[in-house]
C-alpha positions in Angstrom: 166.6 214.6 325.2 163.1 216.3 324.4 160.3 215.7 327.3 158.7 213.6 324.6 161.8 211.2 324.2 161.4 210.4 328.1 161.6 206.4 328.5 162.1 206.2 331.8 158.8 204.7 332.4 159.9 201.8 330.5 160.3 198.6 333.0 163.7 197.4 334.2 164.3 193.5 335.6 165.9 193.9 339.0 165.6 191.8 342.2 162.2 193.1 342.6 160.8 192.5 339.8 159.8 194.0 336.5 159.9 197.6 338.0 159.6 201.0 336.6 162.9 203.0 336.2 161.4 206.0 337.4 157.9 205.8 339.7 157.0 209.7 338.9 157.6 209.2 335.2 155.5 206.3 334.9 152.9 207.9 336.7 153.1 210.9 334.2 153.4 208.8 330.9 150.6 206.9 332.2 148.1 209.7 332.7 149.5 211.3 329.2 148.5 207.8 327.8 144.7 207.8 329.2 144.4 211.6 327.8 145.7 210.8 324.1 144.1 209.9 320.7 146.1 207.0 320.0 144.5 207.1 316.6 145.8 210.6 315.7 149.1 210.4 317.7 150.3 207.3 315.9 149.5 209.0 312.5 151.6 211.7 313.6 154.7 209.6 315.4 155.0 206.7 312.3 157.0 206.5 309.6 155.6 203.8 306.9 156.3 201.6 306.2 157.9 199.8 309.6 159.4 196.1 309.6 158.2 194.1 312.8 158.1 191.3 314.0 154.8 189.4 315.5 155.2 189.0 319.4 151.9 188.3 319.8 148.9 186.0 318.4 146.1 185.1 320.2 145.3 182.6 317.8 145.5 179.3 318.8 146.1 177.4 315.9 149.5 178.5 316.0 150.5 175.4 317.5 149.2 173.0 314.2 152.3 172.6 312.1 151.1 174.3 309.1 150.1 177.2 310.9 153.9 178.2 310.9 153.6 178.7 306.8 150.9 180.7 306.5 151.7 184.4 306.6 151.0 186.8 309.3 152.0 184.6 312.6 153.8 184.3 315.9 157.6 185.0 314.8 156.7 186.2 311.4 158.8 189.4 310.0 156.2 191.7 308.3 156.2 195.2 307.0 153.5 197.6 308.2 152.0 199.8 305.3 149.9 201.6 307.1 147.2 202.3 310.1 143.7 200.4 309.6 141.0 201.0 311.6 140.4 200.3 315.4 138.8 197.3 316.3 136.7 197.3 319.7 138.6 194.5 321.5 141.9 194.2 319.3 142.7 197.9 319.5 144.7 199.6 316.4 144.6 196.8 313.6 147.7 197.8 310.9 147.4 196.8 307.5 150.9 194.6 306.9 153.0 192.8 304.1 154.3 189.6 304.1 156.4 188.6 300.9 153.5 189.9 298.5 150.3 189.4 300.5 148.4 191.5 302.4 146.4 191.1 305.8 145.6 192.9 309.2 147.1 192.5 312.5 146.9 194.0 315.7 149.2 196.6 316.8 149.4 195.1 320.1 151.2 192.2 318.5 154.2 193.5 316.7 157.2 194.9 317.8 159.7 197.0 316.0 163.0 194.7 316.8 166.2 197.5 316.4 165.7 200.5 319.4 167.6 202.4 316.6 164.2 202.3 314.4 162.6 205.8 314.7 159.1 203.5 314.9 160.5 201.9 317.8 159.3 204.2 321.0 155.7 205.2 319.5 154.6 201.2 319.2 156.8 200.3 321.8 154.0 203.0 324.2 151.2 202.0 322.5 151.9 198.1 323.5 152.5 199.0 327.1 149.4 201.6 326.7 147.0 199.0 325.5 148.0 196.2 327.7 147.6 198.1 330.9 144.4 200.3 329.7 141.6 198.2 332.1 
């Protein structure tokens, strides 16, 4: 495994908790994370376009009943097409496709569902980056 392919930082559930695997490697990743262009390393790491699912959605309207049809929500399957621009408080927005329209989510709010997807690590740091970066 390549010093870039270390996960260990990832969070295990144990009897204490939500804990990291490995203290030291957390520390690391987390200072790599504060030093990196998330921007540019993302280009870099992707692959387009990525199937995800939306984890997230700050929206609230999610809970009306016809919020479920409309494209782009909480449980949706969506393909990412590309990076969009960064948004101040939302973070990386991704341009994605649902059947044959087109909108903008957060990349905060998706998650890559198969560990086996090469897309899976990169978003997987940047969702763990982004909600810890205050």
């Amino acid at each position: 495994m390549r010093a870039a392919d270390d996960h260990r930082w990832n969070l295990s559930e144990g009897d204490a908790g939500n804990v990291p695997e490995c203290d030291e490697a957390y520390q690391r990743k987390i200072a790599e994370w504060q030093a990196r262009d998330w921007s540019h390393w993302l280009a870099k790491h992707l692959t387009f376009p990525i199937t995800v699912t939306r984890e997230e959605d700050d929206d609230d309207a999610y809970f009306s009943r016809s919020a479920a049809k409309a494209p782009f929500r909480l449980g949706h399957k969506m393909e990412v097409v590309e990076l969009a621009e960064e948004d101040v408080d939302l973070g990386m927005m991704v341009k994605v496709r649902e059947n044959r329209q087109i909108g903008y989510v957060p990349l905060s709010d998706v998650k890559v569902t198969s560990k086996m997807d090469a897309n899976f690590w990169p978003i997987r740091e940047y969702v763990v980056w982004f909600a810890n970066r205050h």
